[in-house]
C-alpha positions in Angstrom: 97.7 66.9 157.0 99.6 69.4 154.5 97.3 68.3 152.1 94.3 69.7 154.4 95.7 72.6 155.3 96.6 73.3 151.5 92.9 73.0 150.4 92.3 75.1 153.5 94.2 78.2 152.7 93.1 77.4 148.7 89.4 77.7 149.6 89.9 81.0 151.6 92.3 82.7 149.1 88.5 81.8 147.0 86.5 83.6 149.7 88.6 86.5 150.1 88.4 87.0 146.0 84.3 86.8 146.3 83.7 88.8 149.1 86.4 91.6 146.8 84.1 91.2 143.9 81.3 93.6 142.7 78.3 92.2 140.4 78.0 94.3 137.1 75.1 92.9 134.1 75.5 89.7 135.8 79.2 88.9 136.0 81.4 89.2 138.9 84.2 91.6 138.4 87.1 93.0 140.6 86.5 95.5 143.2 88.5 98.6 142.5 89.9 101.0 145.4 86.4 103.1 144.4 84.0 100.2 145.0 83.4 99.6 140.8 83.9 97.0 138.8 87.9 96.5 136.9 89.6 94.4 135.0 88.1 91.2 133.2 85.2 89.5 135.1 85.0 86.3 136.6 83.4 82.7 134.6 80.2 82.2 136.2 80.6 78.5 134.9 83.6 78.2 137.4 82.5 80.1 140.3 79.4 78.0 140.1 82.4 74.9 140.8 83.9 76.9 143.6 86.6 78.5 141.6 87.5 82.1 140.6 88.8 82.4 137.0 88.5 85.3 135.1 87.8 85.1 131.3 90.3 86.2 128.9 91.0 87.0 125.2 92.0 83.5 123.3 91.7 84.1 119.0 89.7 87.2 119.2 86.8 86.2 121.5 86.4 85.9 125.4 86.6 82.9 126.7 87.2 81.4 130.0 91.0 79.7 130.3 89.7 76.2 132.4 86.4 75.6 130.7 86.2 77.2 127.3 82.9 78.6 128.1 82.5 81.3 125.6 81.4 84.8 126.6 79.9 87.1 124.3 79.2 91.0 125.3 81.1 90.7 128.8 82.0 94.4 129.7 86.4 94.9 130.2 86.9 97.8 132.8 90.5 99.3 132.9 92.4 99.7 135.8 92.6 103.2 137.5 95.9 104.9 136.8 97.8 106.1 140.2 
């Protein structure tokens, strides 16, 4: 049963990240306080699979951390200073 509930709250911390996301050329990126895209965006690849990682920098090229799908000419927003 903790195992259920576990999958449960994992699949609804997903949800919440989607429905916080905004589309930009394609890829799914944060929503920042003034509704555009921050940050690094999402692997399509993995969201397709039902999970939410966000491709990174690994040996000078942006790649995604659990599939090693590749990304070329994905757009990096900063984050807003306070």
């Amino acid at each position: 049963m903790d195992s259920k509930q576990a999958e449960i709250a994992a699949l609804m911390a997903q949800f919440k990240v989607r429905a916080e996301t905004v589309e930009y050329n394609g890829y799914k990126y944060e929503r920042g306080l003034d509704g555009k895209a921050v940050g690094f965006p999402f692997c399509p690849v993995c969201e397709s699979e039902g999970k939410m990682i966000r491709v990174a920098f690994a040996k000078s090229e942006r790649c995604c951390p659990r599939c090693k799908a590749v990304y070329q000419q994905v757009q990096i927003f900063g984050y807003p200073q306070p």
